[in-house]
N, C-alpha and C positions, 0 to 999 in steps of 0.2 A: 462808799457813799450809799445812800437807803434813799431808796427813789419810790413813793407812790404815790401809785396814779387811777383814778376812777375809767374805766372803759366801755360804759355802758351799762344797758338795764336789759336783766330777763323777763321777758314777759309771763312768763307762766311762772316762775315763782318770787317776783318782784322783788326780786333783787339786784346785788350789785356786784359787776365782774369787779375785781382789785388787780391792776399789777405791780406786783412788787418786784426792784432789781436792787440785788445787793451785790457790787463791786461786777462780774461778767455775769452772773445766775439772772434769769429772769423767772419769778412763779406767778402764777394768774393763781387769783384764790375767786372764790365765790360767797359773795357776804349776804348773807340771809337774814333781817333783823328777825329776832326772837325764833328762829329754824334753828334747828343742826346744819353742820356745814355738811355740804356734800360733796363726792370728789366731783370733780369737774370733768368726766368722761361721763356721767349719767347728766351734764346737761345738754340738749339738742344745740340749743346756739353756741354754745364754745364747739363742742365738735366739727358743725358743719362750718364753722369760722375755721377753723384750724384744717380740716378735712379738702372741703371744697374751695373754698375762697382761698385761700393760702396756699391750697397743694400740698400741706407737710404730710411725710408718709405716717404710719403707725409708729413705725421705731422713733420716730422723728415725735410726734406729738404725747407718745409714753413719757418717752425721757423728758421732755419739758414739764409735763405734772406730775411725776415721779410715780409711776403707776405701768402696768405689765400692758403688751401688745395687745394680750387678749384680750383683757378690761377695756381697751378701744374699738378693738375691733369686733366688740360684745354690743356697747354702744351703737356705733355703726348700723349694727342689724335691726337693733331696739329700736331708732329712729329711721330705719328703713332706707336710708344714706348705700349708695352704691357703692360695693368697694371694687377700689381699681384694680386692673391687674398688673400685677410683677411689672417691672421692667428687666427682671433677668430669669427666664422660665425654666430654667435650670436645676431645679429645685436645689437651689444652691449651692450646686456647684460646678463654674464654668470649667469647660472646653480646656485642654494642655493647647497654648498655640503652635502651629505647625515648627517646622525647624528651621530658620532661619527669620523667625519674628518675635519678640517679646511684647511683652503689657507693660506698658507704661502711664502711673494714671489711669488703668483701665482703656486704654487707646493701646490698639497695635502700631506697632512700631520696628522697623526695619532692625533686625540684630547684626552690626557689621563682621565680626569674625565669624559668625553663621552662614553669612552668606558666601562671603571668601569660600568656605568650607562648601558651599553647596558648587558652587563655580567650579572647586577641584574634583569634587564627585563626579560632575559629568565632563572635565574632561579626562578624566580616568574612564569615565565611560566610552567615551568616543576614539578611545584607544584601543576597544574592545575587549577590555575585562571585567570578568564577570562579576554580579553582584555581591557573590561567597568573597572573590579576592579581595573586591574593593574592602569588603565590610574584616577582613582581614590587615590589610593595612592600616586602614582607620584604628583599629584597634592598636593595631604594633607601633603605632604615632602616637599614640595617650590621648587623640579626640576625644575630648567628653561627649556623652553623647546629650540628647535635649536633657531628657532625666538625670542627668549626669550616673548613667552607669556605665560600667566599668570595660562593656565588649558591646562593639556593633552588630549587626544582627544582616543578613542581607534583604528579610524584611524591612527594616530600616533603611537603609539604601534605596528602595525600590520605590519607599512614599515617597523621601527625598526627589524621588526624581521623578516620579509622576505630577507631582505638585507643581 
């Protein structure tokens, strides 16, 4: 189904926002009588609609006009528009989580045979042996470890248990 819809007027080049959806796609076009079209990240009012009012990220407002980060976030500076920061400062790439938690959905989340496994750790500990032995057994059992390699390390054991 072909859906358009008029969504306003620019003032500074008197024109007309278009939204068109065909079937899940939504594109906003920019109608200009007697102009060239122009992308829709060189106009202030779609941006700052999309940017500010809306919240949608850069990747988020590319992909809906089908145009690069940077061409947004080129705009952005052009119109003087703050840009936000990160919400993952990472520079993309998060954290391994400790050993006995996984990501789920990007939420931590208790890993239950981790933690079984971390419960036998200390009380092997509390048996009094040593960190080499433990990370010796662990190993002669097939524990994988978090990275799933192949031998335990008594480094290993020692975050395990300080955590």
């Amino acid at each position: 189904m072909l859906f358009f819809q008029n969504i306003g007027l620019d003032k500074k080049w008197r024109a007309n926002w278009a939204k068109l959806e065909l079937f899940s796609s939504t594109v906003y076009l920019l109608v200009i009588p007697n102009k060239p079209v122009l992308p829709l990240y060189k106009s202030r009012s779609f941006v700052h609609q999309k940017y500010v009012v809306e919240g949608l990220s850069l990747a988020q407002i590319a992909a809906e006009i089908f145009s690069s980060k940077e061409a947004v976030r080129a705009s952005l500076k052009r119109f003087d528009i703050p840009i936000r920061e990160a919400h993952n400062p990472h520079n993309g790439r998060v954290s391994e989580p400790r050993y006995g938690v996984k990501l789920r959905s990007g939420r931590a989340t208790p890993h239950l045979a981790e933690q079984q496994m971390i419960e036998s750790i200390q009380e092997l500990r509390s048996q009094g042996l040593t960190l080499r032995k433990i990370a010796e057994i662990l190993t002669s059992m097939g524990v994988p470890t978090k990275k799933r390699g192949k031998r335990w390390h008594p480094e290993m054991v020692n975050r395990i248990l300080s955590n």
